[in-house]
N, C-alpha and C positions, 0 to 999 in steps of 0.2 A: 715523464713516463720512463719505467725502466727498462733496460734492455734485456730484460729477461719475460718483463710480462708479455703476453700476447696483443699483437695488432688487433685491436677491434676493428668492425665496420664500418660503423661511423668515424673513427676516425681517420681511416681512411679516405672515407668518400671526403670530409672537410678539406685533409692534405690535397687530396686531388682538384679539390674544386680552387685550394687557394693557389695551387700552382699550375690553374689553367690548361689542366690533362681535361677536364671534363666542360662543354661546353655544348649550346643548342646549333647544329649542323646549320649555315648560311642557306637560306634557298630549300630548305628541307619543309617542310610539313611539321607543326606541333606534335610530337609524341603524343599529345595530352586526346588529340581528336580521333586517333587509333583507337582499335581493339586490340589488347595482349592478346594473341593465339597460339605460343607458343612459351612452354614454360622449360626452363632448366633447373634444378637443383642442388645443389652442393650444400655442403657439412664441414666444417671444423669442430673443432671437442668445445666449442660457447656457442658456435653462432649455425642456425642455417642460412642460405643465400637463395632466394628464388629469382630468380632472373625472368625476366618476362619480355619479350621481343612482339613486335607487328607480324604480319605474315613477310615481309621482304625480307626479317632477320636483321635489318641494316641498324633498326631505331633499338634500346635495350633502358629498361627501368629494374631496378632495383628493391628487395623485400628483403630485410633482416628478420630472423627471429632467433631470440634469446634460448639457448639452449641450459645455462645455468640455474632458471629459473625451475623449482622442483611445483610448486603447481598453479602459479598465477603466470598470465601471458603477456611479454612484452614484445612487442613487433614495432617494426620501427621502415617509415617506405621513407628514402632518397626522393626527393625533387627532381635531382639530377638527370638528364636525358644523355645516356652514351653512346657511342658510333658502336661500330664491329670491334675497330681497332683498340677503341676507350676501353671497352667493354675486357677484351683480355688483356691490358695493360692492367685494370683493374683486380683483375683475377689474378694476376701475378703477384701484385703487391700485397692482396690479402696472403696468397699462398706463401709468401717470404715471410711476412709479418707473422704467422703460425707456424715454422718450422718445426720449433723446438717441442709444439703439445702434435704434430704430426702433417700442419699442414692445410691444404686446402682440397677436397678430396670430392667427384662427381659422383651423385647419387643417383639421379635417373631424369629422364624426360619425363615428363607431361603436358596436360592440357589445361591447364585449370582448379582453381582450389575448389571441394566441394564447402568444405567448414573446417571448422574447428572445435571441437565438442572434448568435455573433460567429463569423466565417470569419478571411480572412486580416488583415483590419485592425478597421476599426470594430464596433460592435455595430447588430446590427438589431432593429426590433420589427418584429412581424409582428401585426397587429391584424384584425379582422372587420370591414369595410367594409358587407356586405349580409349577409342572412339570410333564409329560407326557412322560416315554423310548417310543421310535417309532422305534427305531434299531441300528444298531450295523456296525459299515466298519473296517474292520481291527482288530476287539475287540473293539472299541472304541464306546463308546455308547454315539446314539443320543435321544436329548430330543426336545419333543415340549415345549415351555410356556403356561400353562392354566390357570393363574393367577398371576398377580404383582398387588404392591401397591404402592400409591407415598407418600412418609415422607416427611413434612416441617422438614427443619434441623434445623433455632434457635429455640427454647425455648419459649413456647407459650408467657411469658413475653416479651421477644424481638420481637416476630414476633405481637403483636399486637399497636406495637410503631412504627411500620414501613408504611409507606406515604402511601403508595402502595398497600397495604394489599387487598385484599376485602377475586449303588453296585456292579459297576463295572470300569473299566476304563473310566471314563467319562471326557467331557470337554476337551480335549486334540485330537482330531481331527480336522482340520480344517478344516471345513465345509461348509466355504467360496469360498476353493479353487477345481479344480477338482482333481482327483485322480493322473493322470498325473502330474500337480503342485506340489503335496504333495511329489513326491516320484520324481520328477526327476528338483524339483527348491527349494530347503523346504528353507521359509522363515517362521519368527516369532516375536513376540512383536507386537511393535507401528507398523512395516508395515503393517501390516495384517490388520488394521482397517482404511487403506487409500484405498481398495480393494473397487469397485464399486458394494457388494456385503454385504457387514458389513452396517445393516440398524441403527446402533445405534454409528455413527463414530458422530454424533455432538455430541452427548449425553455423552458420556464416553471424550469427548477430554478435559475437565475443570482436570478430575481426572487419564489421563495418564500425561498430562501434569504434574499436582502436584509432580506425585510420581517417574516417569520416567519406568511405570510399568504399565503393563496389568495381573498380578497375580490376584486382588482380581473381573475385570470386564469380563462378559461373552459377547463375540460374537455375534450377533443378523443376521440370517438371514432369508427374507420374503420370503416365496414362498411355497413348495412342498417338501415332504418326503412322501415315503412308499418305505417299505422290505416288499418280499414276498418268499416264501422257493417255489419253482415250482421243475419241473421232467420232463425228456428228455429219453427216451428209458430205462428208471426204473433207473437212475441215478439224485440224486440230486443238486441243487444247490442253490443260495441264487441272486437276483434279486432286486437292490437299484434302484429307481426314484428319483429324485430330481433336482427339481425345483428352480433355484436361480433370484430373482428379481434383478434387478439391481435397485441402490438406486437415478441416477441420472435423471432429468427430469419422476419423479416419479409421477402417479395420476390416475383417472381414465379416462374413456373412452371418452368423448367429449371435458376434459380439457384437458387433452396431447394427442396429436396426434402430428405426425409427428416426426422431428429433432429440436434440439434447436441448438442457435450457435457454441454452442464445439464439435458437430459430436455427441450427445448423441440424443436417440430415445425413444420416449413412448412405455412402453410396452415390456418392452427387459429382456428377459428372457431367460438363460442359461439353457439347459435342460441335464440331464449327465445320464447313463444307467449305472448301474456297476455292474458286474456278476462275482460271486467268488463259486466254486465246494466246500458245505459243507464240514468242516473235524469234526469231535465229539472233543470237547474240546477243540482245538487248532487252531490259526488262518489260513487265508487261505494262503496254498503253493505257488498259483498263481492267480492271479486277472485279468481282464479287465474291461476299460470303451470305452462307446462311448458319446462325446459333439457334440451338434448343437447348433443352436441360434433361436430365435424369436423374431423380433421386429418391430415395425411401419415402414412405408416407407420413408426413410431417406431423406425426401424434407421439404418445408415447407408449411404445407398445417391445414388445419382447419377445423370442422363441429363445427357449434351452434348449443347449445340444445334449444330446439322447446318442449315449451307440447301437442302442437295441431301435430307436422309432426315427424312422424315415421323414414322418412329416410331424415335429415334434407341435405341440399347443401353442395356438397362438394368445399373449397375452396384453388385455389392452389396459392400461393405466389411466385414469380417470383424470380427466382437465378440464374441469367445469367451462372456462373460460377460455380455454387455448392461447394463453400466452404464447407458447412458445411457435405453435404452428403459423401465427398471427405473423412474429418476427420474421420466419421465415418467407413468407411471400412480402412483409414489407422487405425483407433482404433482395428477392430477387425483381423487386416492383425498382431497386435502389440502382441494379446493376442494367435490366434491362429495358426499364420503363414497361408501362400498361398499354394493353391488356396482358395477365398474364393467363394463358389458357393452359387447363389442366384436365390429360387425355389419363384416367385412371382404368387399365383394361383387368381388373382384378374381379374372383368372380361374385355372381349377383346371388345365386342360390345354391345350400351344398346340403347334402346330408348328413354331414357334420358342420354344425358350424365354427368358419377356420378366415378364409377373406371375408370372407360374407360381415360379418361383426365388426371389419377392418374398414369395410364398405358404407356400412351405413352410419358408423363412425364419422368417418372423413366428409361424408356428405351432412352431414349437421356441423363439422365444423366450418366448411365453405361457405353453411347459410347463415351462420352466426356471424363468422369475418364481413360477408358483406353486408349486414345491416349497419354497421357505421362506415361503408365504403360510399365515396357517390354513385352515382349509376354507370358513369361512361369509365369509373374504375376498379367496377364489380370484378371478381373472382369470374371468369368464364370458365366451364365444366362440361366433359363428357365422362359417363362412366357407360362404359362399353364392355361386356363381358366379351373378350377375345376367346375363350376356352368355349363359350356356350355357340358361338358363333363361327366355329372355324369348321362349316359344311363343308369347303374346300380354300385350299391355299388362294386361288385364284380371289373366289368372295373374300376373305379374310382382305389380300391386299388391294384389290377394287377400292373398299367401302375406306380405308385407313389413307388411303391417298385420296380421297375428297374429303377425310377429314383433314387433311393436310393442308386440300388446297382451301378449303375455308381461312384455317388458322392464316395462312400465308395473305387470303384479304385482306385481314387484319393486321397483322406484323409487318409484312415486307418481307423483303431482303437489303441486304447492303449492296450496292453498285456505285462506282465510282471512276471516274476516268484520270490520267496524268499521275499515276503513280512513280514515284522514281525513287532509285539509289544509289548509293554512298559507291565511287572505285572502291580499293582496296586502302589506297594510300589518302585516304580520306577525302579527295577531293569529288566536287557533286561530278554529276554526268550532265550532260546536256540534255535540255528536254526542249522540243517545241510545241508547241501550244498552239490549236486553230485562233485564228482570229473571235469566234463566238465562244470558246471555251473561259469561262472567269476561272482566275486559280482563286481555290476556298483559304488555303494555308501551308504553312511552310512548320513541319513536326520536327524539332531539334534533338541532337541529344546530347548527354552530358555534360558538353562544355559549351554549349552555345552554336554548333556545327550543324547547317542543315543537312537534316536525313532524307529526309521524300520532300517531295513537294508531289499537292495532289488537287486535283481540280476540282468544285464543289461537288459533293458526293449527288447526285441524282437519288439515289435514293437512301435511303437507312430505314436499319427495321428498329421498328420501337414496339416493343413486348417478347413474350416467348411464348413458345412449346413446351410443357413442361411435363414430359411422359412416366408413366410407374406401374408399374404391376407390385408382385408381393417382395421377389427380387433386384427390380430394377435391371435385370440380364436378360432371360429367353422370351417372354413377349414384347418386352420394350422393345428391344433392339430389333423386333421386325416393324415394329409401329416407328421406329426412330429409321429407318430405310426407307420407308413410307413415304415420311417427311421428305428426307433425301433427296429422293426421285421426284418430290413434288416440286422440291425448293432448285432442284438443277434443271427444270425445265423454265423454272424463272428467272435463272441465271446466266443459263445461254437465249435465251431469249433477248435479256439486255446484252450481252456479250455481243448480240447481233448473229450467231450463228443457227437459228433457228425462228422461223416465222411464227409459229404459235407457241405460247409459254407454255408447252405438257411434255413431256416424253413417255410412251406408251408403256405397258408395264411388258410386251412382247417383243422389244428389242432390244438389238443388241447391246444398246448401252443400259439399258435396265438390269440386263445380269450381269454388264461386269460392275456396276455398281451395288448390286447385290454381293456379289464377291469380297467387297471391300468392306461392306459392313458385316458382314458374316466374319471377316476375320477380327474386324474390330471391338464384335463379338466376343470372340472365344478370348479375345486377348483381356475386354474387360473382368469375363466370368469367372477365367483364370488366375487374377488378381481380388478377386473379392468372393472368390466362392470356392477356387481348387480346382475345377473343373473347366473344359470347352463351354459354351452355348448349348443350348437344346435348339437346336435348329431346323426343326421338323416342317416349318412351314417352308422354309427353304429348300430343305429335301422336296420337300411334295412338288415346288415350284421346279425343280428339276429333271422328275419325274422317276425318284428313287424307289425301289421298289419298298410295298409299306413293311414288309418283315425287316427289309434290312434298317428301316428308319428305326423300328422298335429296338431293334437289337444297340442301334447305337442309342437312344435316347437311355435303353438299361445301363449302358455301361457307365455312360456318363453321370445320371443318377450314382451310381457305385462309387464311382470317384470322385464325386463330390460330397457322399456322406463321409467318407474315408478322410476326406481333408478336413472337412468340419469336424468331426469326430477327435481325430488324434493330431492334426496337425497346425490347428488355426491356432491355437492358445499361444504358442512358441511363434509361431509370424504374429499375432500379433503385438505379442511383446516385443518385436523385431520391429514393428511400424510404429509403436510407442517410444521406444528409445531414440531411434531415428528423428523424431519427431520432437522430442524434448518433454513428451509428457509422462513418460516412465524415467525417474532421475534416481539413480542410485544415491544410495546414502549408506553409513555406517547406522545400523538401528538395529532396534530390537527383532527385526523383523527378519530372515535369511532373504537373499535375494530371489530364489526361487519359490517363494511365499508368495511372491510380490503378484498381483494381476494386473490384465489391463487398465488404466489411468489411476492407478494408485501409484502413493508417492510419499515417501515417508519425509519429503522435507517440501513446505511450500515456496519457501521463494530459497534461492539461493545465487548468488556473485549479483545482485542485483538484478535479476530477471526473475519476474514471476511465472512460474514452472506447472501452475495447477491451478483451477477455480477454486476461490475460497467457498463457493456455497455447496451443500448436503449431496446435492444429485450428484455434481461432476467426479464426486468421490464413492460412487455408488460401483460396485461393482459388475460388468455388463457380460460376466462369465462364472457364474454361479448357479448351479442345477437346481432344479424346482424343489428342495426339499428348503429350499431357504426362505420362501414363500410364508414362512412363521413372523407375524406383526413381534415387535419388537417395542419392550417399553420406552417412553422418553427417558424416563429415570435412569435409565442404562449407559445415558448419552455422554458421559463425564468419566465412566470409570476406565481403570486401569485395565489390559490384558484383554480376552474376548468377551464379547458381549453375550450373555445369558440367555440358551433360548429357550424357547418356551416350551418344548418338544424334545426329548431324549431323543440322542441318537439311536437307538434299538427303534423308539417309534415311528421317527422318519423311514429309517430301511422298511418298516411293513408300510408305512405310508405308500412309499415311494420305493418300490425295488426294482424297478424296470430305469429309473435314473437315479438311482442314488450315487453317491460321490461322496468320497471322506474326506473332501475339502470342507473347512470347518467353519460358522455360518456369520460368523463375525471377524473384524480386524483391528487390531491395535495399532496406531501409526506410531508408537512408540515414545518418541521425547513429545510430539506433541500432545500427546494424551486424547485421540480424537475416535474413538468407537463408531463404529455405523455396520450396517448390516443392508443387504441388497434391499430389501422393502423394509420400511418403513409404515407406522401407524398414520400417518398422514398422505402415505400413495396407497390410495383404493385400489382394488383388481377385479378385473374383470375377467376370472377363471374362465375357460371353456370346457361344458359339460362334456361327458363321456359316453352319452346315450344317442340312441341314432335316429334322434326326432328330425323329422324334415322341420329345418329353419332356412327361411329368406330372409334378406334383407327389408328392410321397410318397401321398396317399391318392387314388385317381381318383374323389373324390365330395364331394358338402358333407358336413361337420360340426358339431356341436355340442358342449357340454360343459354348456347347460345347456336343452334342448329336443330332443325328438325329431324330428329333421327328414324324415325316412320318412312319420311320421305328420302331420307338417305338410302335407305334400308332397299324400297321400293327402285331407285332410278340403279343401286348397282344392278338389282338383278333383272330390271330391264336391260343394260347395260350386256350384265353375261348374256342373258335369252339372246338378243344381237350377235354378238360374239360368236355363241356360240351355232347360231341361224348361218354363219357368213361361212364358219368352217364346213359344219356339212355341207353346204351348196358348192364351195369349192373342191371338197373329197369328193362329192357325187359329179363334180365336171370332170376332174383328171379320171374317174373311173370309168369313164363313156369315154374319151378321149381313148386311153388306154385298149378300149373292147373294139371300137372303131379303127383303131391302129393295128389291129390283128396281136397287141400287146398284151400280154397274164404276168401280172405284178403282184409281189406282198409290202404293203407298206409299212416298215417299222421306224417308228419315231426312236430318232436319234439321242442317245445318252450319254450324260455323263457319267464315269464312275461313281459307284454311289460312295465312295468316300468311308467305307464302315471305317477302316483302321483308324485303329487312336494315334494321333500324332503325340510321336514323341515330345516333351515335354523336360529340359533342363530345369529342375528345380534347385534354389538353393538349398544349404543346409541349413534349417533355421531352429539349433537347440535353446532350447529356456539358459539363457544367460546366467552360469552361478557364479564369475567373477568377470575381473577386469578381463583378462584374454577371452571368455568365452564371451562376454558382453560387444568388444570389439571385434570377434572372430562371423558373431550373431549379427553386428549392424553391418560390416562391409559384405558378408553374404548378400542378405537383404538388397543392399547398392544395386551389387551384382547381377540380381536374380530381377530385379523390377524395371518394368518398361521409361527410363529415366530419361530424356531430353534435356540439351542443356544448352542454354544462350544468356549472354552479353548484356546486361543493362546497361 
């Protein structure tokens, strides 16, 4: 080596290691059985350094990346484990060894890599700059993301010659999975980031691949977190929400609707309850959760966004046989076992027909699924019209919490006792165990180190809940509270802090548990639709006045056509890039052309980047003038596809949604034409005229609950109820008149809440090159509800 080239890293770490500077500390703990939580990063003109430390700072491992390289990725991890002192004796020698190109030079703190992801030229990392604790399950503490930054990796010389150019136990919960998963299937590594819940699986797949390791990359998941410490007859306990997105068929509200061809659903969203009896200092003895599901109506169906119509047409795509709907309950029959029940509160009869046709759809698809089902693993169904039925908030959540508590006969919950965790410096904690207590197993992780050890679970729940209206947001999410309230009354029950498994809908932990799904609420509708929640039945439950509920429920409508209208196209192609399925390429094609899941190159660096079949390439953001059958013959040519209809005669077709976006796409070198419909996807238009249409049955249903008789014991139920309050108001008002006492009694209120809460949105423009592409995906990071842990 000459003395003029520069020290590399690797060469370095070799010198060190053969002259005995680096070595595993006597008495110390394996670095290997740590979690990295703390990152540092440095820069030479070839190389970056990411340094990665435990939380004590004492232990330090090593990540080179090649910065000479102009667009493929070489990383390179040390074995090597170094002290404090190793660690900047090492830093020194690098920074000697670079004097001469400038040196060894610190670039910033972080927390974690998010990925690694390459657009038109270079590669970028995209790292955690800030973070947010939000809580804690097991001891193991969760964070939000509140700022990352994206690094070009060559060396601004390289990268401007390039064609293209323009403090506690943290990270080590998987937060992917539910609580059940963790403790009675524990899986780790690379599987964990093949989990339809890991939003940043393309993004880290270039650098697990590399290294054959998920040590130095954090976990990404979108959705919903909140811990709340609540009290039950002066007893406490600790109350986890969370929210998990599913990453697949991901976007907002009028681009994804429905099911795509693999049985996946817009809009699906994992919701998990977990309630652990505070212990002071030490983790909990005994835990439970409760899982249900949320997602789109697993057909194929469609709405255009319209800037002039509020409630644009709904349209349903013809599936003789519902493959794809079939997949998707075998998918969720895969993850949560049967029965799986499905509470559809969409409505039954309309004078336009809009659900209704969505209704009687889905229920001929459920009866067809279950004739080759067995019996004991039929499709169980209610479809409940919420909007026909919401005589008062009170009936509304009555009658949804005994449908609750049915489903819960059925399913369960999870309970478990002898849960335990990791110190910090990886050693176990102590547990005792009663004498009649059997431990079930002992959950490892990555290198063979046990994590929990936990006592046979008592119970598990085997099947779901699996709730939907038309958006999967403002009825769900009070029938998904329902649940809630149903399932934490069977939760503290085994907890043992309460004698009978119900909690009543008039105490006080039923509204602050309302509270929490109300905001989990606005947080999901916000992310998939623009907008808060419509939370009217809340309001009512609160006792807001009904103008002020209108007035909000207008505004809200307002600001979520406004999002749908002009702003979702550009997030989505922000959740597509993100995501790996919008992949830039050099094509015929401008990149602002480009829509959601199109893609002008299928496979590229050896990842397949797009389904090869017809649909996945169908466009899911194309206005109704496109609605023109298209010939097969068409299917091969060059340039756009020929429609059948002159533009002049679509705008009279169609002038209330016309668009001069144009009705076909070229993907360019691959020569592959297509057009949003096809001669082969039937449609099932809805008429314009305002015939009264129902659905085939004019009523709710069941197949495994008598809804007559449900119907009947709530409103014996309210009659009760509310028999008990007058005879109370008529006692204290004799009491009162007897007392020589004259009172007005006004019931006590909460603010009704009108203002719109502010709202930080990112800046999300349609990406037309490489900076505005990376300027578009780290907004995106920034702006979205992101979680991140440790496999």
């Amino acid at each position: 080596m000459s003395s003029t080239e520069p020290l590399l890293a690797r060469d370095l770490v070799e010198m060190a290691v053969e002259n005995g500077a680096a070595y595993r500390i006597p008495g110390e703990p394996d670095f290997s059985s740590c979690c990295l939580e703390n990152f540092e990063l440095y820069e030479t003109q070839s190389k970056f350094y990411m340094l990665g430390s435990d939380k004590s700072g004492q232990l330090w491992r090593v990540l080179t990346i090649d910065r000479l390289e102009p667009s493929e990725l070489n990383i390179h991890e040390d074995s090597t484990t170094y002290s404090q002192i190793q660690k900047l004796n090492l830093m020194n020698q690098i920074d000697g060894g670079n004097k001469s190109t400038g040196g060894l030079k610190f670039v910033m703190k972080c927390y974690g890599i998010i990925g690694l992801v390459k657009f038109l030229g270079p590669y970028y990392m995209l790292v955690i700059t800030e973070r947010e604790e939000i809580g804690a399950i097991c001891g193991h503490t969760v964070y939000k993301v509140t700022k990352s930054k994206v690094i070009v990796l060559p060396n601004p010389s390289i990268h401007a010659n390039l064609v293209n150019s323009n403090n506690e136990n943290s990270y080590s919960y998987h937060l992917m999975r539910s609580l059940q998963e963790n403790l009675c299937d524990a899986q780790e590594g690379q599987a964990l980031y093949d989990t339809m819940f890991v939003w940043n699986e393309f993004l880290t797949r270039g650098i697990r691949h590399h290294l054959k390791s998920t040590v130095w990359i954090v976990a990404l998941v979108y959705g919903f977190f909140k811990q709340d410490k609540l009290s039950v007859s002066g007893k406490v306990f600790w109350l986890t929400l969370i929210a998990r997105r599913s990453r697949h068929f991901a976007g907002t509200r009028y681009l994804k609707r429905g099911v795509n061809e693999h049985g996946s659903v817009a809009n699906d969203v994992e919701i998990e309850q977990i309630a652990f009896e505070e212990v002071s200092g030490e983790p909990p003895s005994h835990i439970s959760s409760a899982v249900q599901n949320r997602g789109s109506i697993p057909l194929f169906w469609s709405q255009e966004t319209s800037k002039m119509n509020l409630k644009p047409d709904i349209i349903v795509h013809n599936d003789e046989v519902y493959k794809a709907t079939r997949l998707h309950f075998k998918n969720l029959a895969s993850r949560y076992g049967n029965p799986i029940i499905i509470l559809n509160l969409i409505k039954r009869c309309e004078r336009k027909p809009r659900e209704s046709l969505l209704r009687r759809e889905f229920d001929k698809a459920i009866k067809f699924i279950n004739r080759d089902l067995s019996e004991e693993n039929h499709l169980r169904f209610l479809h409940w019209d919420l909007r026909k039925n919401s005589r008062s908030a009170e009936y509304v959540l009555t009658v949804l919490v005994k449908v609750a508590s049915e489903a819960l006969n059925l399913i369960d919950i999870f309970y478990c006792q002898g849960a335990l965790t990791l110190r910090p410096d990886g050693c176990q904690e102590d547990i005792s165990i009663s004498p009649n207590t059997s431990v079930h197993g002992i959950a490892e992780d990555r290198v063979g180190n046990s994590k929990f050890w936990f006592a046979k679970p008592t119970k598990l729940q085997q099947g779901v809940l699996r709730t939907n209206c038309i958006d999967c947001l403002d009825r769900t999410n009070v029938a998904q509270y329902a649940y809630g309230l149903a399932a934490l009354g069977h939760q503290l029950h085994a907890l043992g802090l309460i004698d009978v498994p119900e909690v009543g809908l008039d105490t006080p932990l039923a509204v602050s548990l309302m509270d929490i799904y109300e905001i989990m609420g606005d947080t999901l509708a916000q992310q998939y639709s623009g907008s808060n929640a419509h939370n009217k039945i809340f309001s009512e439950r609160r006792g807001h006045l009904k103008l002020a509920i209108r007035l909000q429920e207008f505004f809200r409508t307002l600001q979520r056509h406004h999002s749908n209208a002009y702003m979702d196209a550009n997030k989505q192609a922000s959740i597509d890039l993100f995501l790996g399925y919008l992949q830039p390429q050099q094509c015929e094609l401008a990149l602002e052309e480009l829509d959601s899941d199109q893609h002008c190159n299928i496979e590229k660096h050896g990842h397949a980047f797009a389904d090869k079949s017809l649909r996945s390439l169908l466009d899911d953001n194309i206005p109704l003038e496109r609605v023109t059958s298209v010939s097969s013959s068409n299917a091969g040519q060059n340039g756009l596809v020929n429609s059948a209809v002159s533009e002049r005669e679509k705008k009279a077709a169609f002038p209330h949604v016309f668009s001069d976006s144009i009705a076909g796409y070229s993907t360019g070198k691959n020569e592959v034409s297509y057009s949003r419909y096809t001669t082969t996807v039937l449609q099932k238009k809805l008429s314009t005229d305002d015939e009264h249409i129902c659905s085939n049955e004019n009523r709710d249903f069941s197949n495994f609950l008598d809804v007559d008789r449900l119907s009947s014991l709530c409103e014996e139920e309210l009659y009760e109820r509310s028999t008990s309050m007058s005879s109370s108001i008529e006692n204290l008002s004799t009491e009162n008149v007897c007392n020589g006492i004259t009172s007005e009694t006004t019931p006590t209120q909460k603010p009704n809440g009108v203002g719109v809460k502010e709202i930080k949105r990112a800046k999300c423009e349609m990406p037309c090159g490489v900076d505005d592409f990376t300027e578009s995906f780290q907004n995106w990071v920034n702006y979205g509800d992101i979680f991140g842990n440790h496999p």
